[in-house]
N, C-alpha and C positions, 0 to 999 in steps of 0.2 A: 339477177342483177342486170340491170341496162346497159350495153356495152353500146357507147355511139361509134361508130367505124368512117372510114373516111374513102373517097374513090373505089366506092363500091359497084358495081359494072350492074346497071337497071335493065339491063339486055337477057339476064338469065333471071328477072324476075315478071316477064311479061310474055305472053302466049306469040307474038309477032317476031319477039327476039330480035329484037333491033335497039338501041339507043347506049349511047354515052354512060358516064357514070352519074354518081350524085355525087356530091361535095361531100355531104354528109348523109349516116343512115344509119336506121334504130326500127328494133321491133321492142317494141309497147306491149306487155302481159296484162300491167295495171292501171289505175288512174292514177295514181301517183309517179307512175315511171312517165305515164305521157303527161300530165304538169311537170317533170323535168325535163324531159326532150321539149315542151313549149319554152321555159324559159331559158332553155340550152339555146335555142333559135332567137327569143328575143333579145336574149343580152347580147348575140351577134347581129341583129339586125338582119337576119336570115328569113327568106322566103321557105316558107313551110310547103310540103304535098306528101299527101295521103293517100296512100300504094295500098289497094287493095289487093284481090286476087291478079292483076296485071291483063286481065283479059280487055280487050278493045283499047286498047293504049299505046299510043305510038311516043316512043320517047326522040328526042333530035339526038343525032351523033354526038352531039358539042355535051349532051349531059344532062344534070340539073344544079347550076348552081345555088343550093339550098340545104335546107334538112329536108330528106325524107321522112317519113312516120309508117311504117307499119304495123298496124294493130293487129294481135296476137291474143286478141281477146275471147277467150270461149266463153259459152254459156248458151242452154238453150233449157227452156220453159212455156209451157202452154200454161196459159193463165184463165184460159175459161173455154167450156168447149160445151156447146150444147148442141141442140136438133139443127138449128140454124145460124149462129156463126159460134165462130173460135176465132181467141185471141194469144198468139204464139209473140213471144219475146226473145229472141236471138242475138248475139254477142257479135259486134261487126268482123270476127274475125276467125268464124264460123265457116267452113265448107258448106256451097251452097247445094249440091247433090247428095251431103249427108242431112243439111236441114230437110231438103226433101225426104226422101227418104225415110228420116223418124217421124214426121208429121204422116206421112202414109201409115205405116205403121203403126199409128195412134190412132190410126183411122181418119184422117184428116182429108176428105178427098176432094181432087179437084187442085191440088197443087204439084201433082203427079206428072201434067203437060211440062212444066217446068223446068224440069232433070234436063241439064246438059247442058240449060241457057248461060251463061257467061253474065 
């Protein structure tokens, strides 16, 4: 179930560790939970932002006065994989050193440089 929380501290969810709270803040499993964190934000007339893993994000001291969004979505599927390309389908809310990782694994090579990138 979608719990929205309020003066939630954006500072322990970002690799710099710095910045304020957010007004409001929600992690999202489904598309249905994020159509209601949307229209939880629209009926306030709230500025929406979408927290991903926090990596290169500098947030200001003062906060974010808005709804955050963190999607919480997993999923991962390769959808076609031949001699010469592959098409892989990932869930935005995905580890990206584990997507790497399984696509290795699958043999998928050439996306191996990428482990660690942010």
């Amino acid at each position: 179930m979608m719990q929205i929380r309020e003066n939630i501290p954006l500072k322990d969810l970002t690799t710099f560790h710095i910045g304020g709270p957010a007004r409001f803040f929600v992690e999202v499993k489904t598309i249905d939970e994020l159509g209601e964190a949307l229209e939880f934000a629209r009926d306030r007339e709230l500025p929406i932002f979408i927290l991903g893993g926090g990596s290169n994000l500098l947030v200001s001291d003062e906060g974010f006065d808005g709804l955050v969004i963190r999607p919480k979505f997993v999923g991962f599927e390769i959808k076609e994989n031949d001699d010469a390309t592959a098409s892989v389908r990932i869930a935005s809310g995905e580890n990206w050193d584990s997507v790497v990782r399984r696509c290795v694994e699958a043999g998928l090579w050439g996306i191996e440089n990428l482990s660690f990138i942010p």
